[in-house]
C-alpha positions as CSV (number, residue, x, y, z in Angstrom):
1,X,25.8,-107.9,16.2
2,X,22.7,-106.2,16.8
3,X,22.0,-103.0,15.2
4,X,19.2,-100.4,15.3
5,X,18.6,-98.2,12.3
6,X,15.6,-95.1,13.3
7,X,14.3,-93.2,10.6
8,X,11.0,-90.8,10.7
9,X,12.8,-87.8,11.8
10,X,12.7,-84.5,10.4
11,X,11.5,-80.9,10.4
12,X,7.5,-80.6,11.4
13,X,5.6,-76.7,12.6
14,X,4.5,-76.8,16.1
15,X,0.9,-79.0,16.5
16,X,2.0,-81.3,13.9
17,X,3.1,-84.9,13.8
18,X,5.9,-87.4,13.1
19,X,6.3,-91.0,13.2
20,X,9.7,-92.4,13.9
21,X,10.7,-96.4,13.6
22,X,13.3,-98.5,14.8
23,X,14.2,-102.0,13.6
24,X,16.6,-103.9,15.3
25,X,18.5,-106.1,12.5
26,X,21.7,-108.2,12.7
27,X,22.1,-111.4,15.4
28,X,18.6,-112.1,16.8
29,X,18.1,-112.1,20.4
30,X,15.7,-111.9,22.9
31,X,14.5,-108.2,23.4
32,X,12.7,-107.1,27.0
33,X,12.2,-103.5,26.2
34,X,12.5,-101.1,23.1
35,X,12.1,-97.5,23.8
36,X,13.4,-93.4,22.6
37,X,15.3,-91.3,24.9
38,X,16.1,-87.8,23.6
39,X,18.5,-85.0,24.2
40,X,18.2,-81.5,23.7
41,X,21.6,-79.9,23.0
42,X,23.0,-78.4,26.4
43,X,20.1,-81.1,28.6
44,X,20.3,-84.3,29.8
45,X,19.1,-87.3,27.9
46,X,16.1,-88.6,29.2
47,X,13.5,-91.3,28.8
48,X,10.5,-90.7,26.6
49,X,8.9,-94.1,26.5
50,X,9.4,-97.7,26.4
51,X,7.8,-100.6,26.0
52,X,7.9,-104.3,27.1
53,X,7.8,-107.2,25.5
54,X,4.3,-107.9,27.1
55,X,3.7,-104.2,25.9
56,X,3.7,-102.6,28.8
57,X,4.6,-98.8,28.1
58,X,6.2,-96.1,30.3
59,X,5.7,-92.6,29.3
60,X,8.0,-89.4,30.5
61,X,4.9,-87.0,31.9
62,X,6.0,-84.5,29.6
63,X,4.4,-86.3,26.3
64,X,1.7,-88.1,28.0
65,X,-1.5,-87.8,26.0
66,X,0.6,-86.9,23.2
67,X,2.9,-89.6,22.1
68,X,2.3,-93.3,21.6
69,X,5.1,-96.1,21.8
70,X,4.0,-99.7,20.0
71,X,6.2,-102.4,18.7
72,X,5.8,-104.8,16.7
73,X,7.7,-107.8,18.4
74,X,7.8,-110.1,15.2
75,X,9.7,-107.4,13.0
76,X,11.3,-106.2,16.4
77,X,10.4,-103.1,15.8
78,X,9.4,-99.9,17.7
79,X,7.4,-96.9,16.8
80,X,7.0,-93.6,18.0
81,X,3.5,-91.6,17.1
82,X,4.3,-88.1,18.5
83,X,1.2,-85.6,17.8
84,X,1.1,-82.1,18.9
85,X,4.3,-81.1,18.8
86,X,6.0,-78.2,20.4
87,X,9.6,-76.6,19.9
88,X,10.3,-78.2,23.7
89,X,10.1,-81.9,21.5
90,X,13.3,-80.5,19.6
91,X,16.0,-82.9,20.6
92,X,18.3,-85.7,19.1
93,X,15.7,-88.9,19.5
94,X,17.7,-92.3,20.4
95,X,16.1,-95.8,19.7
96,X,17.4,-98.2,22.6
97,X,16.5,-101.6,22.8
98,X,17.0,-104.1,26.1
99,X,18.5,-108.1,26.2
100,X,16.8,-110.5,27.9
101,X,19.7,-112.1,29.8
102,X,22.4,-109.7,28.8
103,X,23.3,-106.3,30.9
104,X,24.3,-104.0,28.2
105,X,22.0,-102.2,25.8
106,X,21.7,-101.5,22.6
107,X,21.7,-97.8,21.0
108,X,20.6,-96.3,17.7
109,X,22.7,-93.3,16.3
110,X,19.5,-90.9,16.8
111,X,17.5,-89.2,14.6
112,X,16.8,-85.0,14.6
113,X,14.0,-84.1,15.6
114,X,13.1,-80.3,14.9
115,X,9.8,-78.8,15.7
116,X,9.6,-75.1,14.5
117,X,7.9,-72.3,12.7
């Protein structure tokens, strides 16, 4: 069915940048939101943006300023632009992407993200 494929992770010193993508491929449906959650190892997952089909976006306060969600609708695609990072961005990043009409969500297998010295 649907499947979502992230890439753009990787290692990157504190104050630099990285770009992750997601592309949703396989049956095409109707997408209401795309967005990353994260999870540091021994934390909870949590949101750290999304974005609507109208392109509204929703940021955690903790990257405000910092990160930027777009999406390109026709290539149902999302994008991540996270600048600045610190070694509290480390975490396992996870693409999601929300049905229109349909309850269950759809999950990438996460990309590492590792900001350090």
């Amino acid at each position: 069915q649907v499947q979502l494929v992230e890439s753009g992770g990787g290692l990157v010193q504190p104050g630099g940048s990285l770009r992750l993508s997601c592309a949703a491929s396989g049956t095409i449906v109707s997408i209401y939101a795309m967005g990353w959650y994260r999870q540091a190892p021994g934390k909870q997952r949590e949101l750290v943006a999304d974005i609507t089909s109208r392109l509204r976006t929703n940021y955690a306060d903790s990257v405000k300023g910092r990160f930027t969600i777009s999406r390109d609708n026709a290539k149902n695609t999302v994008y991540l632009q996270m600048n600045s990072l610190s070694p509290e961005d480390t975490a396992v990043y996870y693409c999601y992407a929300k049905p229109e009409f349909i309850r269950s969500d759809y999950w990438g297998q996460g990309t590492q993200v590792t900001v350090s010295s």
